[in-house]
Steps between C-alpha positions, in 0.01 A plus 500: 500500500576345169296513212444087499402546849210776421380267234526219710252651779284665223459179377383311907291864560307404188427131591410553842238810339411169278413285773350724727256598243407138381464431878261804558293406206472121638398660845245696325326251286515249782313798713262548195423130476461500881241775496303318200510204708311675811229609225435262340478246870298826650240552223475101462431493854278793501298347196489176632372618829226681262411213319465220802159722601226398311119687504132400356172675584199338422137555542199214477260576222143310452487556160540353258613217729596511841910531560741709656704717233709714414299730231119671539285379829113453342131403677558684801200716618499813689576438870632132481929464617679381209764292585940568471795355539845631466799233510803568542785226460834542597701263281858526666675393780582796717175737661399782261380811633131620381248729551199613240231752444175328425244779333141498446215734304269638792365865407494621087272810474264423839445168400645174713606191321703316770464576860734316655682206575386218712601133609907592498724235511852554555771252442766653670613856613167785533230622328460876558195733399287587313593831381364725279693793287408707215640356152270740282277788532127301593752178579540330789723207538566286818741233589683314723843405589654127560819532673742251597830494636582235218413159329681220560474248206156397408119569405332818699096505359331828678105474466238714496196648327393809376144626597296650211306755632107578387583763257797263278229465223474882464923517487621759242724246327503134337654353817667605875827369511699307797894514471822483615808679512796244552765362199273678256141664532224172482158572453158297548183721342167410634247549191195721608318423230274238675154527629460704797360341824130409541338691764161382628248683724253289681168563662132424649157598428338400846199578614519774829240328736557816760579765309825557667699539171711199610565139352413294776518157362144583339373391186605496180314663193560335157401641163652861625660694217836621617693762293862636468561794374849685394502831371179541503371227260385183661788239348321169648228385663378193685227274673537413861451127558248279687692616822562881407846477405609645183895520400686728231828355441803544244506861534843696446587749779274833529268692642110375479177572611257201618114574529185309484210540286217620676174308562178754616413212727787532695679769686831522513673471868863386386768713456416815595615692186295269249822367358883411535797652370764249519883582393610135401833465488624356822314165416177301475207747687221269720195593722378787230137424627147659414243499750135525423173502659173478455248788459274588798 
């Protein structure tokens, strides 16, 4: 082969190395441009998906004016149901799937703040629970699950309150909390720092015709002196009516002792014991009564 010739093919070898290399490096950045492409549409879809799911928890305070809202729940006493709602609106077009973990404070070293929940209103899918788990040492948490198989395009409101138990008002902490766990952590605090519940214990002085240590629809004595006692020391002390009735009321929960003062006149038929020990905090105590009759 001739010299010309070598150069001649040296010279086509080169180009075609030339083209096929300006050709691989189009493919390439085509390919690279291509995968960018799926990215970018994937994480737009992804966020956008993300972002046509919107979430609000609110609680209803009474103080210092009644509303629902989003910050710190005030005026409730111990054992009322505070009021929630969780909405959920799904702002697209196409049916997002959702599911969330709705918490609550039950047990913090022995003491209960919320019991439970009550009055549940779902909007669409389940509500599942309660449960209760372990968050810290002297902690007890419980919650529920709302599942769906999806939302189609809309507003979704589930209802519900939370029931305070007796003992909120001793809680070891400025508030119990109610909260969520769905496109971010939301939280509601109910404030303990209200006054607790007002017990009352009620009773008659009546006058035990025949001596059978039972209130029989007898009499009433007025003008009895009626103690309560806590600890030992007598904390309050009141006059039974015209009719016998006497009434101690706005006490917090606890553990008290009821006795009458005693007249020589009288002999005491009604209760047994001379006195009542009464653990109030279930609620408002009635029928402590005092029987008394008269000497022989």
């Amino acid at each position: 082969m001739s010299e010309s010739r070598c150069f001649n093919l040296g010279i086509e070898y080169g180009r075609v190395e030339t083209l096929l290399k300006r050709r691989f490096s189009l493919i390439s950045t085509i390919a690279l441009f291509s995968v960018l492409i799926l990215f970018f549409f994937a994480a737009t879809v992804i966020s956008g998906s993300a972002a046509t799911l919107q979430h609000s928890l609110e609680g209803y305070t009474l103080e210092p004016q009644e509303k629902w809202t989003h910050g710190n729940v005030d005026g409730w006493p111990a054992e009322d149901c505070v009021p929630f709602r969780y909405t959920v609106e799904n702002k697209g077009e196409a049916s997002e799937p959702f599911n969330s973990k709705i918490k609550f404070d039950h047990i913090r070293n022995g003491i209960t703040g919320i019991e439970d929940f009550e009055d549940i209103t779902v909007p669409a899918g389940t509500i599942d629970g309660p449960y209760y788990e372990d968050d810290d040492p002297g902690r007890i948490v419980g919650y529920y699950w709302w599942n769906t198989t999806g939302l189609e395009k809309g507003d979704y409101i589930l209802t519900w309150c939370a029931r305070l138990s007796n003992e909120t008002g001793l809680w070891p902490g400025a508030s119990v909390h109610v909260s969520t766990e769905n496109g971010g952590s939301r939280d509601v605090p109910i404030m303990t720092g209200v006054t607790e519940v007002g017990y009352s214990i009620t009773g008659k002085k009546f006058n035990d015709e025949n001596y059978d240590g039972e209130y029989n629809n007898e009499p009433g004595i007025g003008g009895w002196t009626i103690e309560l006692v806590q600890d030992g020391d007598v904390i309050c002390s009141t006059m039974t009516d015209t009719d016998g009735v006497y009434t101690f009321d706005d006490l917090p929960p606890g553990t008290y002792t009821v006795r009458e003062v005693q007249d020589p006149v009288w002999f005491q038929t009604c209760p047994p014991t001379g006195t009542y020990v009464i653990d109030l905090t279930g609620g408002d105590v009635t029928d402590v009564n005092f029987g008394n009759a008269g000497t022989l």
